[in-house]
MIMARTOR-452315 format. One record per atom (N, C-alpha, C): residue in one letter; x, y, z negated. Coordinates in steps of 0.1 Angstrom, whole numbers, plus 5000, padded with zeros to 4 digits. Layout:
AXYZ;...
***
This chain:
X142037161426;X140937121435;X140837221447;X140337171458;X140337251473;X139237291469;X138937421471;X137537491469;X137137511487;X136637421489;X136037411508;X134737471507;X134537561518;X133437641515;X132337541523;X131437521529;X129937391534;X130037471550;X130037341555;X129037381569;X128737451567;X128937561583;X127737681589;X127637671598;X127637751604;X127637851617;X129137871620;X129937901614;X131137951621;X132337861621;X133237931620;X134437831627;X134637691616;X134837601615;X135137491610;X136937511601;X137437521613;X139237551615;X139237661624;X140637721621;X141437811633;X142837801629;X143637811639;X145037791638;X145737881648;X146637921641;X147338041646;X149037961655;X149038001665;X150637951669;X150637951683;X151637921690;X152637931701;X151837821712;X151437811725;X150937731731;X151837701742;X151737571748;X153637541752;X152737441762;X153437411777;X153237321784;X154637221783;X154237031783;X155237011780;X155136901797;X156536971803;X156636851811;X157536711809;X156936591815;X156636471808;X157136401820;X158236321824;X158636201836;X158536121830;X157736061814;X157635891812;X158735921811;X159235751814;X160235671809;X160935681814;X161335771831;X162435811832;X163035971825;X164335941827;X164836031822;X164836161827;X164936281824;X165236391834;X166136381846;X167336331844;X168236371856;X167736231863;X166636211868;X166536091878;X164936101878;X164636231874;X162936281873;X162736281887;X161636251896;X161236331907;X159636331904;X158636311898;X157436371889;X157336391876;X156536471870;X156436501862;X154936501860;X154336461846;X153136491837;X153136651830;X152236701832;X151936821822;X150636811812;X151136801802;X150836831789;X150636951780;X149336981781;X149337121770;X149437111759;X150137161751;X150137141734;X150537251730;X151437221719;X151437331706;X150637261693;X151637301683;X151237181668;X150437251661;X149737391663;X148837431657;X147437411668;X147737421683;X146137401692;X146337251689;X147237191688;X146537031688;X145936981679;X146137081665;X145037021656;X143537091655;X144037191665;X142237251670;X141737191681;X142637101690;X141837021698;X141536901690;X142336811689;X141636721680;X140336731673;X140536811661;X139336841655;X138036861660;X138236931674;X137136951682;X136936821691;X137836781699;X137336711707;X137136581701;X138036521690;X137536371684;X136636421671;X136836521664;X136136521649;X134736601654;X134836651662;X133336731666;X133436851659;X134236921653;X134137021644;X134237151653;X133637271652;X134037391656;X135237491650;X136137481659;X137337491658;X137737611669;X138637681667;X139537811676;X141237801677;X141537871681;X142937911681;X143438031683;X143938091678;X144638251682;X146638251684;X145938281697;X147438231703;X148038371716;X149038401721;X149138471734;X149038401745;X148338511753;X148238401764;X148838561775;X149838421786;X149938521801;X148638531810;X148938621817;X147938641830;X148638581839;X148838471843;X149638421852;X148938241859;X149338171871;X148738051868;X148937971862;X150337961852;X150237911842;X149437921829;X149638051823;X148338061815;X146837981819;X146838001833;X145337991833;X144837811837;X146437741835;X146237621834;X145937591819;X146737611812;X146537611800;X145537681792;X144637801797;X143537811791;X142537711794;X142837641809;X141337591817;X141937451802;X142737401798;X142837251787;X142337341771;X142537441769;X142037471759;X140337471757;X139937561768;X138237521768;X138137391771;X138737281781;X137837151782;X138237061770;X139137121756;X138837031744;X137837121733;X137237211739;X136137291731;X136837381722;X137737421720;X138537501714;X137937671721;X137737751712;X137337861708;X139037991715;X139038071723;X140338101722;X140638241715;X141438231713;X140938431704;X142938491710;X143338551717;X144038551729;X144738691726;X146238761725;X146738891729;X147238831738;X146738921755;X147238891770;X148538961771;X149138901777;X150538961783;X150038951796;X150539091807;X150839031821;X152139011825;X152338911834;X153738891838;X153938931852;X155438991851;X155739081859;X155939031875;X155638881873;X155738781888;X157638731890;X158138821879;X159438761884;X160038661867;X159738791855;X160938741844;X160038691833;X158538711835;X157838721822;X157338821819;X156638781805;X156538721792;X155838591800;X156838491795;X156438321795;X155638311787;X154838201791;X154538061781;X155637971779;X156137891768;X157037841769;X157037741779;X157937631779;X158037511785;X158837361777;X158337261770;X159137181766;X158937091775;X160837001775;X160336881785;X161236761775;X160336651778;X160436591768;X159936431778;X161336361777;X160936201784;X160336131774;X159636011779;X159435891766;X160235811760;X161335811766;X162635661766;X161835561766;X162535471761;X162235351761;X162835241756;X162335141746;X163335071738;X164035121731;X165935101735;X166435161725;X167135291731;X166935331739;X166735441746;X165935551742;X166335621730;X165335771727;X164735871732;X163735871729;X162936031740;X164336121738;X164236231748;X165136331749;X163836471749;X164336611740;X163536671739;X164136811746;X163936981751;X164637041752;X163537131754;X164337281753;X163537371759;X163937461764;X162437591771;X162737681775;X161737811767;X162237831761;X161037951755;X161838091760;X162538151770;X163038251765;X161938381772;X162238461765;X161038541765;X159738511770;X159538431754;X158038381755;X157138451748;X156038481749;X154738571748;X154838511734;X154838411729;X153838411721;X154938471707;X156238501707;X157438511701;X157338681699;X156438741708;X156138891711;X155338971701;X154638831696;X153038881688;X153638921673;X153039061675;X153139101656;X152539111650;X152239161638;X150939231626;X150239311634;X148939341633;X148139441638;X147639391651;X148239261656;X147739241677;X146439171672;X145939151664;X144939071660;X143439141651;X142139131655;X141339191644;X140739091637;X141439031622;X141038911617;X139738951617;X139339041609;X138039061601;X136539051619;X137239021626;X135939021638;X135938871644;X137438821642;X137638701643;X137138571633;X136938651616;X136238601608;X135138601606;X134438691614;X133238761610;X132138641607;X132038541619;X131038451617;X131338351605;X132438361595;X132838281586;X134138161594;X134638151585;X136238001584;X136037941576;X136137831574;X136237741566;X138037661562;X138637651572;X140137651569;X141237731581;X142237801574;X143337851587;X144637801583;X145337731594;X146137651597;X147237751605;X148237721603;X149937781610;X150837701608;X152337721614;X153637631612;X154537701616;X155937581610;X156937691609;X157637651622;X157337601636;X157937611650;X157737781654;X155937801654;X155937961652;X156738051645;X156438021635;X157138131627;X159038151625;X159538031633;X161038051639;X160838121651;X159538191658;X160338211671;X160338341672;X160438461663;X161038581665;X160738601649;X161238751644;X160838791630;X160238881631;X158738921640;X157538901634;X156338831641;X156638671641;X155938591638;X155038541630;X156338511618;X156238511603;X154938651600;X155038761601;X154538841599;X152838811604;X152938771614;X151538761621;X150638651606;X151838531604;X151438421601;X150838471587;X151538551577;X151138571566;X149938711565;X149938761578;X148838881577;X147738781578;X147338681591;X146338571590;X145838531581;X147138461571;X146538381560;X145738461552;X146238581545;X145638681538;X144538701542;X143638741554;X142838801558;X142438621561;X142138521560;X141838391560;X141238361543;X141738371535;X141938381523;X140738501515;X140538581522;X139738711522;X138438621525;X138238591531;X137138471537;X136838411532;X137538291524;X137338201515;X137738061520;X138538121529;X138937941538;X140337901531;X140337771532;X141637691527;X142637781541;X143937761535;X145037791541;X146037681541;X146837631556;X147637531553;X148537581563;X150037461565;X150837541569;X151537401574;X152137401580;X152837251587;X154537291588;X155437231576;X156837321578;X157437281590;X157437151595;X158137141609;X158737211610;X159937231604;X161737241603;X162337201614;X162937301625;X163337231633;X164537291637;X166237261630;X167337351631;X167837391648;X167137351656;X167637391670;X166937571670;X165537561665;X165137681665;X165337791655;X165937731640;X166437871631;X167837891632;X168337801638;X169637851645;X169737981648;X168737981658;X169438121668;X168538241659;X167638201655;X166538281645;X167038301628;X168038311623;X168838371610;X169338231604;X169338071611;X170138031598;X168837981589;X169437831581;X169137781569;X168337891556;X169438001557;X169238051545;X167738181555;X167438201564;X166838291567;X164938181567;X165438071570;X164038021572;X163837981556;X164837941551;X163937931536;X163638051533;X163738171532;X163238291528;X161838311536;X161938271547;X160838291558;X159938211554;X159638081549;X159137931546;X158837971533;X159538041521;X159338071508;X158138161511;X158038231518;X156938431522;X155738361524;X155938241533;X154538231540;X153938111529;X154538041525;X153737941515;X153337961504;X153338111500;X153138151490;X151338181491;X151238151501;X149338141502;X149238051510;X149137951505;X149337851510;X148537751498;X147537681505;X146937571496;X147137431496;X147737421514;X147737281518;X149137271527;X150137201523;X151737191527;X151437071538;X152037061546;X152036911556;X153636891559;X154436831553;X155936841554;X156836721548;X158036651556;X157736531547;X159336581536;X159936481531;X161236511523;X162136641526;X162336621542;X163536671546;X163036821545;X161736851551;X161236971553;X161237031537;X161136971531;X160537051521;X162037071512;X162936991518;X164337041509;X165137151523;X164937141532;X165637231542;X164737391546;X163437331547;X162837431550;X161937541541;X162237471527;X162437591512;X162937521502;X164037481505;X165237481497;X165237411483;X164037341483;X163737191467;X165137121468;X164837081457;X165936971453;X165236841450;X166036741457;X165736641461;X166736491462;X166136411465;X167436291465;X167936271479;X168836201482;X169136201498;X168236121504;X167636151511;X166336091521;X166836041529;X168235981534;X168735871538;X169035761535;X169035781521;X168735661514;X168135571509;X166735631515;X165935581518;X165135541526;X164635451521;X163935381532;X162435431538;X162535451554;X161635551554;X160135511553;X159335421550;X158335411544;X158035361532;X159335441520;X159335411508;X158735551504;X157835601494;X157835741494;X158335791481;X159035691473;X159435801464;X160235931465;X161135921475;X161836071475;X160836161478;X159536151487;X158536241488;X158136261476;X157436181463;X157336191453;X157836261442;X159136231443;X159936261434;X160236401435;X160036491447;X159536631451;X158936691441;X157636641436;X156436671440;X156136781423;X157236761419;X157236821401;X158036951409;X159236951418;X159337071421;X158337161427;X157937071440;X156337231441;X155237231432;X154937141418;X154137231411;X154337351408;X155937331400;X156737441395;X156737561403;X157937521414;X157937631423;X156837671429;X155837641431;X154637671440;X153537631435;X152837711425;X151837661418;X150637651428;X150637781440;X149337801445;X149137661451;X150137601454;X149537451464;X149037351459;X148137281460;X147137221455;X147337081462;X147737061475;X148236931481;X149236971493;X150036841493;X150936791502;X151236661507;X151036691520;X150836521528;X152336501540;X152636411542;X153536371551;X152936231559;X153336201567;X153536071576;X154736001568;X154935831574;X156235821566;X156535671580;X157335701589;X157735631597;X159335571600;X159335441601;X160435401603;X160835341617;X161335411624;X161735381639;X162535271639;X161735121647;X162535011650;X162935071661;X162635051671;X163535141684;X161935251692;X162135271702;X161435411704;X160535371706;X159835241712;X158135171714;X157835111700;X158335081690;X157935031679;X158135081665;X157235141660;X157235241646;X156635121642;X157135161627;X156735101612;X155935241608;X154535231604;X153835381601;X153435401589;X153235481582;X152035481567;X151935631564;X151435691555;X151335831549;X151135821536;X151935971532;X151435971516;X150736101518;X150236151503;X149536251499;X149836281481;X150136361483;X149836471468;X149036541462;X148136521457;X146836651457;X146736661440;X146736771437;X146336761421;X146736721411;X148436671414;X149036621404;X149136461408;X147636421415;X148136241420;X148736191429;X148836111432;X149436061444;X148635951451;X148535951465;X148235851474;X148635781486;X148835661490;X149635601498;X148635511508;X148935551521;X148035501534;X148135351536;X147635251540;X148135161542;X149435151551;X150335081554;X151635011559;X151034901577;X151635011589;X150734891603;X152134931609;X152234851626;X153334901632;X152634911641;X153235041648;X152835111661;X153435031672;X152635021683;X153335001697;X153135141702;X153835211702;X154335341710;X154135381724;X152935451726;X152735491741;X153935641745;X153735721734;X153935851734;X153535911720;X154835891711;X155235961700;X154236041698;X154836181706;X154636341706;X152936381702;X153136391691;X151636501688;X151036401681;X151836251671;X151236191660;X151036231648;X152036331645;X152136421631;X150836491632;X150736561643;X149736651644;X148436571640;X148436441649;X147036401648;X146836341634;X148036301626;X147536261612;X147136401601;X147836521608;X146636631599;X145736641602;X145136641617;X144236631619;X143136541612;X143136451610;X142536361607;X142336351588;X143336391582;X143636441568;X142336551568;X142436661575;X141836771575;X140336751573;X140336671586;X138836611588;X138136561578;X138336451568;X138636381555;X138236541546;X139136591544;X139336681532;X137836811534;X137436811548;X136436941550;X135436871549;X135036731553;X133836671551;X133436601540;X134236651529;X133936631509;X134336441508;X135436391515;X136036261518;X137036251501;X136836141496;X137836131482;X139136121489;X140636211481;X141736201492;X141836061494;X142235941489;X142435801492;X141935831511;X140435831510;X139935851523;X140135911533;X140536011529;X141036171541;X142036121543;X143636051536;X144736051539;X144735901550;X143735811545;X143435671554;X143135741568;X141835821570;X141235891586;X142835911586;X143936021583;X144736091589;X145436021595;X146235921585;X146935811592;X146435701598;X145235701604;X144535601613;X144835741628;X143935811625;X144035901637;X145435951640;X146535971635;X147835961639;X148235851648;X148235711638;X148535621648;X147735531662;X146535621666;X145735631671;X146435691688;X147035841680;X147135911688;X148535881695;X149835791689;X150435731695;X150435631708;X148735591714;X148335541721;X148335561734;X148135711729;X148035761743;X148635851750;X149035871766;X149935971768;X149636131765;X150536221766;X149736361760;X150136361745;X149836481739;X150136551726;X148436581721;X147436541725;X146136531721;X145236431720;X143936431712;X143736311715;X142436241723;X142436101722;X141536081732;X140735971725;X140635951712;X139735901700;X138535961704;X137535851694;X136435911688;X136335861671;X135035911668;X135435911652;X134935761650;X134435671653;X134435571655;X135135431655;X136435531664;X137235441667;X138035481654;X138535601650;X139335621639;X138535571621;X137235601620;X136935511610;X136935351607;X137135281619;X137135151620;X138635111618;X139535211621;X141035161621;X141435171608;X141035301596;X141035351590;X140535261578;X139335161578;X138835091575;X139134961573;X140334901584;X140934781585;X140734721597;X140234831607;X139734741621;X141334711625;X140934611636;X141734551643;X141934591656;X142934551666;X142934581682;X141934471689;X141034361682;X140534281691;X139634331704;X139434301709;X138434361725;X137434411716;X137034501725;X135134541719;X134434511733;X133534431726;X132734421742;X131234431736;
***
């Protein structure tokens, strides 16, 4: 059982990770771009905006920020989703950095796939180590859950370090700890290798109460044994299930694990659902199909919404229904945050429909 500490006074959530502007030309492609959308994100602020701006929850982030006007675009989106910032400043030298990153990322279209890429190089937040942080002032008013992932924790080796000094001193507190593996081989590539992120992925989950990862992650990004997840069908969940005796074993401290479970008809039309693990049981979201505005930041928004569920004493059936309502919610709209209210996600969550509201 999640031992959730009750409403207070202090933070609800905080999440620890990398904050990224992503530029966005829609449906055209890059090489025929001439505007772009900017989008602030990062998969640990987007479930501290969310939370804040659709769940109402008091929520933070602890992240690097530049002194530059990029930073200070992306701080002015952090305060206007009510997000708390708790910040090691870099100044940049006006020519080389320390960056904020940059991801740029089209929408395609049809059968045409988003294209994704980046620029992180010497990025601030890849800088941050043990010690840039004073949990105990940062906790002081009390936590109730701290959240991280493994995008951060590929982007230098001590990252990782930051991530598991946090949890500990989170844990000190009495807040749940969770962790989002988002496995992504473009970035442990250049960062040690398969065999370096499961070692990295094994350190940090070991205080770890709450896993968010679906098949693949959890056999690439700590090394389970599993069946081939191509062979299945992707909103079947037994290969997620069939997991799920390995992380008792291997990982006794975790207490749940949730995934999304989506099947891409082409890039505007997902087949959606979620499972969950908690306690030995198992739970499965209902089965809808997305019309696809913009992918990017539906994982996010189905922890989000999970989270929401699980801190406000929700039975899981219920927390994993809000998650994946609010996920496929957040497919709606352009951007990697969301633009729900709880309203609109308990009615979807519930069985509502798209009919008009008038």
């Amino acid at each position: 059982m999640l031992d959730i500490k009750p409403a207070g006074s202090g933070l609800d959530f905080l999440s620890l990770g990398a904050m990224v502007n992503r530029l966005d030309p829609g449906r055209v492609p890059f090489r025929k771009a001439t505007q772009l959308a900017i989008h602030v994100s990062g998969g640990e602020f987007n479930c501290s905006a969310n939370l804040s701006d659709c769940f109402q929850l008091n929520t933070g982030v602890v992240t690097a920020m530049v002194d530059n006007p990029l930073g200070d675009l992306i701080n002015e989106r952090v305060r206007a989703m009510g997000v708390t910032p708790f910040y090691k400043r870099f100044e940049h030298d006006g020519v080389r950095g320390p960056n904020m990153a940059t991801v740029y990322s089209d929408q395609g279209a049809g059968v045409r796939a988003p294209v994704v890429f980046y620029n992180r190089s010497n990025e601030a937040a890849g800088m941050l180590k043990a010690g840039d942080f004073d949990w105990d002032k940062i906790f002081a008013g009390g936590v109730r859950w701290f959240h991280s992932g493994g995008i951060f924790a590929a982007l230098s080796p001590t990252t990782p370090e930051v991530i598991v000094e946090g949890m500990k001193a989170a844990k000190k507190a009495g807040a749940i700890t969770s962790f989002d593996l988002n496995y992504r081989a473009k970035l442990w590539a250049i960062s040690g290798g398969l065999d370096k992120a499961q070692e990295t992925l094994r350190g940090i989950v070991e205080h770890c109460d709450v896993l968010v990862g679906n098949e693949e992650d959890l056999q690439k990004g700590l090394g389970l044994e599993g069946q081939d997840v191509e062979k299945s069908g992707k909103l079947d969940p037994s290969a997620f299930f069939g997991m799920m005796e390995g992380v008792a074993k291997d990982l006794p401290n975790v207490k749940a694990v949730a995934t999304t479970l989506r099947e891409v008809v082409n890039t505007n039309r997902h087949n959606w659902s979620a499972v969950l693990w908690m306690d030995g049981k198992t739970y499965q979201a209902p089965e809808t199909e997305l019309n696809v505005v913009d992918r990017v930041g539906g994982g996010d928004g189905f922890a989000s919404g999970l989270i929401y569920g699980l801190l406000g004493g929700k039975d899981p059936q219920t927390a994993l229904n809000l998650g994946w309502a609010h996920g496929a919610l957040l497919t709606t709209y352009p951007g990697d945050t969301t633009m729900a209210s709880i309203p609109e996600v308990e009615a979807f969550a519930s069985g509502g429909s798209a009919r008009i509201q008038r």
